[in-house]
BAPADREN-942429 format. One record per residue: x negated, y negated, z of N, C-alpha, C, CB in turn; residue in three letters. Coordinates in steps of 0.02 Angstrom, whole numbers, plus 32768, in hexadecimal, padded with zeros to 4 digits. Each point is the difference from the previous one (the first is absolute). Glycine has a CB too. Layout:
BEGIN
XYZXYZXYZXYZALA
...
//
This chain:
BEGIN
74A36F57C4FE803B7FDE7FE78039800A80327FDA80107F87UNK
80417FC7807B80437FF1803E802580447FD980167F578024UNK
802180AA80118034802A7FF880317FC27FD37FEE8061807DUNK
804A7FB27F4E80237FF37FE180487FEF801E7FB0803A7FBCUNK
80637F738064802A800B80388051800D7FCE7FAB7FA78070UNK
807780627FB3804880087FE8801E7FC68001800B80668025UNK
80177F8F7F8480257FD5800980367FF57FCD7FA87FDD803FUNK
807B7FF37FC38050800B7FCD7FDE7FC37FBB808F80108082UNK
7F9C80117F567FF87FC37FBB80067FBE800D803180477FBAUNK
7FEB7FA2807080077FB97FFF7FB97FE68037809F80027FE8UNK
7F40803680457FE27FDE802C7FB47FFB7FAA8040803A80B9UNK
7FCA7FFB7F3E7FC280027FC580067FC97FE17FFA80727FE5UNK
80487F6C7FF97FFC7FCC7FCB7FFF7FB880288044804F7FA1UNK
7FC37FA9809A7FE57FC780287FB080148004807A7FE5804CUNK
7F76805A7FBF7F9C7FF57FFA7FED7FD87FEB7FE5804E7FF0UNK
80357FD57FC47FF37FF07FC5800D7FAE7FD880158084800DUNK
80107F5C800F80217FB87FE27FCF7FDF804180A080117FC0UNK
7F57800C80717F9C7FE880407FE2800A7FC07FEB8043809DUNK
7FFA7FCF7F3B7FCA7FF37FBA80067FE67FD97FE780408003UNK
80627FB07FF2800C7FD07FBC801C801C7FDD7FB27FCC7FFDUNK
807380698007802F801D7FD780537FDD7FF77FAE806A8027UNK
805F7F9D7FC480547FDF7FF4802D80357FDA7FD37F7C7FEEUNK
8078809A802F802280107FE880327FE47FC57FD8802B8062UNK
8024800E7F6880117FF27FCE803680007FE07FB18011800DUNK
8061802380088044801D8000800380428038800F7FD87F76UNK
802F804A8083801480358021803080207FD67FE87FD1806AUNK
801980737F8A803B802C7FE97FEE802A801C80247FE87FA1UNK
80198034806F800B8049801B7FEA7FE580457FE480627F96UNK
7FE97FF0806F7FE37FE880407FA87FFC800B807680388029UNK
7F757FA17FA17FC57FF67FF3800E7FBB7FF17FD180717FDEUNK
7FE27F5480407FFD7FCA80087FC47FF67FC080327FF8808DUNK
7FC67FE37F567FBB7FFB7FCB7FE27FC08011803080407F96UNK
7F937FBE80827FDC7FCB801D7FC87FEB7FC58016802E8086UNK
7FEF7F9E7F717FC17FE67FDF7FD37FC8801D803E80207FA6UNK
7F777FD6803E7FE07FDD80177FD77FEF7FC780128026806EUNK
7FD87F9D7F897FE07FE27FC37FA88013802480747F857FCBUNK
7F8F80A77FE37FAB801C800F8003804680037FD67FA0804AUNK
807280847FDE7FE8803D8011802C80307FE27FCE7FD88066UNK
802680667FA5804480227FF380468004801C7FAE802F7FE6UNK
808F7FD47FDD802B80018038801C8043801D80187F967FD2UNK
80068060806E801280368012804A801C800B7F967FE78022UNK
8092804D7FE88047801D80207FDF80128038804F802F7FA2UNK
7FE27FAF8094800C8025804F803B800B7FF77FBA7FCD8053UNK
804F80637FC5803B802F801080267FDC80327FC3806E7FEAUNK
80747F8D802780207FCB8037802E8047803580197F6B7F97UNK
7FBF80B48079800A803A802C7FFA800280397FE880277FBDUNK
80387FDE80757FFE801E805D7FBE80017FFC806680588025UNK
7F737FE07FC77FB8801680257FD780077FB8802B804F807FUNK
7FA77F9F7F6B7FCC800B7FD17FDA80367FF880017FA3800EUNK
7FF380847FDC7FCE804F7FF47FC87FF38012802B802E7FA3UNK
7F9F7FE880667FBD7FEE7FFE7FD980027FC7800B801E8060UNK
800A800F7F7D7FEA7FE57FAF80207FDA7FCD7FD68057800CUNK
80697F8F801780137FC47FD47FDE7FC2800E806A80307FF6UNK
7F9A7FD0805A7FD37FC780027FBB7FF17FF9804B7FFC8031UNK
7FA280387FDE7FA480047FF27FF17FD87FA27FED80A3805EUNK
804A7F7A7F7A800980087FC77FF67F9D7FF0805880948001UNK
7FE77F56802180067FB1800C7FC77FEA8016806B7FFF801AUNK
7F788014801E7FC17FF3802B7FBA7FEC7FB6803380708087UNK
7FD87FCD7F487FBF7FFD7FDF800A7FD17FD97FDD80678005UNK
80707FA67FBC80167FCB7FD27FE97FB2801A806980537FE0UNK
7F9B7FAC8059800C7FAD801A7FC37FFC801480767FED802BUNK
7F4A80347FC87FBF800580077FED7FDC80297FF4801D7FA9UNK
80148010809B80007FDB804E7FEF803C802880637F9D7FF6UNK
7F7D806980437FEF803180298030801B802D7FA07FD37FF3UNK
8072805880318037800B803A7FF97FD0803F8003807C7FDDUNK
7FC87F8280247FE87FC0803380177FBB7FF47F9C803B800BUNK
805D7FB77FB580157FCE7FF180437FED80087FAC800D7FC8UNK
80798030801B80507FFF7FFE8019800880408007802E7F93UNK
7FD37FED809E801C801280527FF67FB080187FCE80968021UNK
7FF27F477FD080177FAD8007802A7FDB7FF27FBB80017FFCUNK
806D800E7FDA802C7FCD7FBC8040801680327FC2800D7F5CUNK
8046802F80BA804B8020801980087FC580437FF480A67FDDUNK
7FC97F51804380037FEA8048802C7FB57FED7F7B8041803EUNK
//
């Protein structure tokens, strides 16, 4: 399995809207993305992402790291 690259909330929720996700709203500093079919999710709209927050996103959005290291490009 790839290494887990670094990246900020907003680069995550552009991945993520690459799959079909759409933002829903925003408060605070969490974005809530939904997608018809799947679960929805909070990204955090943060500088730098944890590695278990995102891994966390990574699984919810039931997608591989590979997959998601494509979606970023």
């Amino acid at each position: 399995m790839p290494k887990l690259p670094m990246v900020s909330g907003d680069q995550c929720i552009a991945a993520l809207q690459n799959l079909g996700y759409r933002v829903k709203r925003i408060k605070g500093s969490h974005a809530w993305l939904v997608c018809p079919g799947k679960v929805s999710l909070a990204v955090p709209k943060h500088k730098e992402l944890g590695k278990g927050i995102l891994r966390k996103i990574i699984h919810t959005a039931e997608i591989s790291v590979e997959d998601f290291i494509e979606l970023l490009k």
